[in-house]
N, C-alpha and C positions, 0 to 999 in steps of 0.2 A: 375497091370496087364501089362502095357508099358515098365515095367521095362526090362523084358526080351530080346526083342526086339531089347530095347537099349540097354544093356547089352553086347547079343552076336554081335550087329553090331559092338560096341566100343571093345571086346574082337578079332575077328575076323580082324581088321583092324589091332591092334597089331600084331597077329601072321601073315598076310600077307606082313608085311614093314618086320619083321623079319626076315620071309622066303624069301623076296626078298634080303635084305641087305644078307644075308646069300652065296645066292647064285649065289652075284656079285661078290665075293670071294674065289668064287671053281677054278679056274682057274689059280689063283694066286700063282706064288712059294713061298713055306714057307720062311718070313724071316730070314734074317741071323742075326747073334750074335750081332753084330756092329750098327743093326736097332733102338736100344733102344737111342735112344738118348736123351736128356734132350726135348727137342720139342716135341718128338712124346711120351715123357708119358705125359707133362702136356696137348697136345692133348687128349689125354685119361681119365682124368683130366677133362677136360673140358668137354668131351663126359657124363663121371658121373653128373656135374655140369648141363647138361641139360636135364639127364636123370628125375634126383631130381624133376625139375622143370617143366617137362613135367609131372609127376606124379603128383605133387600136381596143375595144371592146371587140368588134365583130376579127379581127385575126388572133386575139387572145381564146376568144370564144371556141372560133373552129377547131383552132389547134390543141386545147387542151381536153373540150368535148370528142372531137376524132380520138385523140388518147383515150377518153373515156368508154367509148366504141357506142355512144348515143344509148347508153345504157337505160336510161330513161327517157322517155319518146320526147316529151319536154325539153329534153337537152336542145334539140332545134330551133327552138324559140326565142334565144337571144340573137340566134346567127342573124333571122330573120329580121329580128326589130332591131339589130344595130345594122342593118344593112339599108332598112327604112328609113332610120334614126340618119344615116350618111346622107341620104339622097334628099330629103324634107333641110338637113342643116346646108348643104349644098347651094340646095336651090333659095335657103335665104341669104347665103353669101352671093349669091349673085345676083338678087333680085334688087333692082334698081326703084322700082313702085314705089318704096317706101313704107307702106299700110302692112296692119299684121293680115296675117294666114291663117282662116281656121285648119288647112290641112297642115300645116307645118306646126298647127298650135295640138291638135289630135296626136300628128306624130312623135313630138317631146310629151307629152302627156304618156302615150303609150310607153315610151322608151322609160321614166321614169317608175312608171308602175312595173312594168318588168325588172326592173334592177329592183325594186323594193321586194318584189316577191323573189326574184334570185338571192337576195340576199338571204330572207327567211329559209330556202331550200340550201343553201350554204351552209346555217347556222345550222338546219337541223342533219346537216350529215358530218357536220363535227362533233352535235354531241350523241349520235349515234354510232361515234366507234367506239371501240374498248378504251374505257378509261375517262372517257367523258371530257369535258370540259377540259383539257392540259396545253401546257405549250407543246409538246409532239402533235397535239391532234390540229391545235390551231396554225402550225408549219405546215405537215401533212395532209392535211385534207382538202376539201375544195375551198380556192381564196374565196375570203369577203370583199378583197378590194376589186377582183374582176365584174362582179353585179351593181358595186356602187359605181365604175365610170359609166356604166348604162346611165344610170339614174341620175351622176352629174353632167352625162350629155343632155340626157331629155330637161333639167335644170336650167342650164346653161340658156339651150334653144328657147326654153320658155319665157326665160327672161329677157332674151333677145327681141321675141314677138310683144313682150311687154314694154321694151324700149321703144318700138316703132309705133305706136301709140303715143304720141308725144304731149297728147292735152293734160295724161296726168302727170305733174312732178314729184307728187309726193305719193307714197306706198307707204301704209304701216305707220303711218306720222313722222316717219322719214323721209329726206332727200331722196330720190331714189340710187343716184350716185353714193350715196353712203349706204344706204340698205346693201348695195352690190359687195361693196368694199367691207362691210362688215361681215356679211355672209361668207365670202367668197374663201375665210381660212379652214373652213368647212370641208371644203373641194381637196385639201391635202393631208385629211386623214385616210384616203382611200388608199394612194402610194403605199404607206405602211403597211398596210393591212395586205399588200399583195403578199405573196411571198417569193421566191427565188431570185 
């Protein structure tokens, strides 16, 4: 019966990042020919990349918090921002303009702050069972790797909006192409950490 509820507030938040990212963009001249540069499709690239992963966050989310029976009010809050997190990565796989988004650059911002603090609410209710710290609790209890793909979706996004800005090449005193690719083995410690 909660379902619904949840449902339309997680479907509803979708189509309002949407319709906002949508129509941070009406304003904007059509790009031109020359826009497509190797940067701004693997931007786009990486916009899919967090789209993916904004998805399987927000059906990992429902399904395991419904299990949970939103036992905590909070529990509804990733539904929500991975369902944001989809529509903001969405609309920069589609967006042809080129230039970054500050609403798609707010929405990876958000998404990534939620997985960091999901993760902290993760951590503290493994070691709030009996026995603390164990491999049974770290099997059993709430995964850490479900709150970090939030947080490598809103990653991802961000550094996708950071690609489409094409004046700076280097980040950090790196290429920015190597900054990605050294970063990027980061993104496959969360897998592990799921569990089943």
């Amino acid at each position: 019966m909660r379902t619904q509820p949840i449902a339309g507030t997680a479907l509803s938040s979708f189509v309002r990042a949407t319709a906002v990212a949508t129509l941070g963009t009406v304003g904007r001249p059509p790009a031109a020919a020359h826009t497509a540069t190797p940067a701004r499709v693997a931007a786009r690239r990486l916009s899919g990349a967090a789209a993916l992963l904004a998805t399987t966050a927000l059906t990992d989310s429902a399904i395991e918090h419904y299990r949970g029976s939103f036992h905590n009010k909070a529990m509804i809050l990733p539904l929500v921002v991975a369902a944001e997190t989809l529509g903001v990565s969405l609309h920069g796989t589609a967006d042809r303009h080129g230039g970054p988004s500050a609403t798609r650059n707010l929405g990876h911002a958000l998404a990534a702050a939620t997985g960091v603090i999901g993760t902290g609410f993760h951590l503290y209710n493994i070691t709030k069972r009996p026995g603390g710290w164990s491999w049974i609790n770290l099997f059993y209890a709430a995964p850490l790797g479900a709150p970090a793909a939030l947080s490598l979706a809103g990653a991802l996004g961000g550094v996708a909006e950071r690609l489409r800005d094409t004046d700076r090449k280097v980040w950090f005193g790196l290429l920015r192409g190597k900054l990605i690719c050294v970063s990027s083995p980061s993104g496959y410690s969360g897998p592990p950490a799921r569990r089943r």
